[in-house]
N, C-alpha and C positions, 0 to 999 in steps of 0.2 A: 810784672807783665801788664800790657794796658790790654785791659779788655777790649774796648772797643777795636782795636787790632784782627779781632774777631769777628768783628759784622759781616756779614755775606756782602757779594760782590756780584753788584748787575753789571750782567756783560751783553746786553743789547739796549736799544734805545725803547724797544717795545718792552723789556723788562721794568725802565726806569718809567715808562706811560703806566703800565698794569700798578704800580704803587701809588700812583697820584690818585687811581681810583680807588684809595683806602682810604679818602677823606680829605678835608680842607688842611691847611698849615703845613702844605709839605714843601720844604725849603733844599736847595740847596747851599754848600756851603764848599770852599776853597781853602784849605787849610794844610798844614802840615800832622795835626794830631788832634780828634776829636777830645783825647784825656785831658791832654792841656787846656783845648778850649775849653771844654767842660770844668774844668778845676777854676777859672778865670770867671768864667761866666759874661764876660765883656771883650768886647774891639775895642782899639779907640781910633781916634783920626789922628790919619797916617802924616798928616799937617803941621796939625798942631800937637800932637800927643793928649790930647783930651780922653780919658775914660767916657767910652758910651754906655748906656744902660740896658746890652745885649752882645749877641754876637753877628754880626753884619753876615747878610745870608741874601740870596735871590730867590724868589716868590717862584715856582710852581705849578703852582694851582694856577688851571687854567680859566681865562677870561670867560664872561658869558661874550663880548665879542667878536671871541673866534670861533663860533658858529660852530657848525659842523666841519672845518679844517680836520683835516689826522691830526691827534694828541701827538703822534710820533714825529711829526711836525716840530709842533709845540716846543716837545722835550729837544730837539733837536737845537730850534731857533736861542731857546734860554740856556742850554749847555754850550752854545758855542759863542754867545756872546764874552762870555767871560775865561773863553779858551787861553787867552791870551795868559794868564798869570801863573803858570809853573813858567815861563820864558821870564816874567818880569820877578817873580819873588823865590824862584827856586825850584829844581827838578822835585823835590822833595814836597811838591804841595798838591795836592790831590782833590777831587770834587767829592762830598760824604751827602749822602740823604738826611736830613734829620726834621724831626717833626715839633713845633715848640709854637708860643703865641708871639705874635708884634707887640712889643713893648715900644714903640719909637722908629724916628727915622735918620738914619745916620745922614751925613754932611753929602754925600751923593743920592741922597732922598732913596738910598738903601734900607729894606726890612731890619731893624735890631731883634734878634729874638729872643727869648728869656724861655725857661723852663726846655730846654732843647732834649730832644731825644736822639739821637742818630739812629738811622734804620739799615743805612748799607754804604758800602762804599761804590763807588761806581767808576768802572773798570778806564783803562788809557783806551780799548778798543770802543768803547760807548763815545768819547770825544773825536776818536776819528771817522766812526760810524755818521756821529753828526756835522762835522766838515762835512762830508760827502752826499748826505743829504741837503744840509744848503746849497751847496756847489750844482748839484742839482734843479735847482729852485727856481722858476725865472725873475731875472730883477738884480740889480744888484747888491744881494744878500752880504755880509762882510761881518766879521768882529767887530766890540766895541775899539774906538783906536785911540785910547785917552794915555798911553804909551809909544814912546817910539820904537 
């Protein structure tokens, strides 16, 4: 059995905000199985096949920049940029919390992280929660679109 299968499951976006204020290094990550990543310990580029020196993850923690904006915001803006990839690599790939340090920055000047923790998984309704908040949002907010 993979333990991590087990992590609790934030199913709102104000859920996935209240973790961020348990401290610096909290990452998300798009994956199919934290056990395998964690057994790996490394991505590599999807280019060249290069082993990288973590597991490619997006940063969290929020800026001192964004001021007083809603965190719920926040979480919303960085969950949906990268909505896009259970469409491009498989229904079977999921967003996981995990907490670990920057070792590096991958070939999309991506977070590598090293010593990872996973903390929850986060739920299919937390990524439509945050569609709908961007959608909301004035300007024209979008995913990243480096996929057709």
């Amino acid at each position: 059995m993979n333990a991590h299968r087990d992590l609790p499951t934030l199913k709102t976006l104000d859920e996935v905000a209240v973790r961020l204020g348990d401290g610096e290094g909290v990452y998300v990550r798009w994956s199919r199985d934290p056990d395998a990543d964690l057994d790996t310990s490394s991505s590599s580029d999807e280019l060249t096949g290069t082993p990288l020196p973590g597991l490619s993850a997006n940063p969290l923690d929020v800026e001192p920049w964004w001021g007083e904006r809603p965190i719920r915001i926040w979480v919303a803006r960085r969950l949906h940029d990268y909505s896009h990839l259970p469409r491009v690599r498989g229904d079977d790939v999921r967003p996981w919390l995990l907490r670990g340090r920057e070792a590096g920055r991958g070939p999309d000047n991506e977070p590598l992280v090293r010593d990872a923790e996973p903390l929850a998984w986060i739920a299919p309704d937390v990524i439509e929660e945050a569609t709908r908040e961007i959608t909301e949002q004035p300007g024209p907010w979008g995913p990243l679109q480096r996929y057709p």
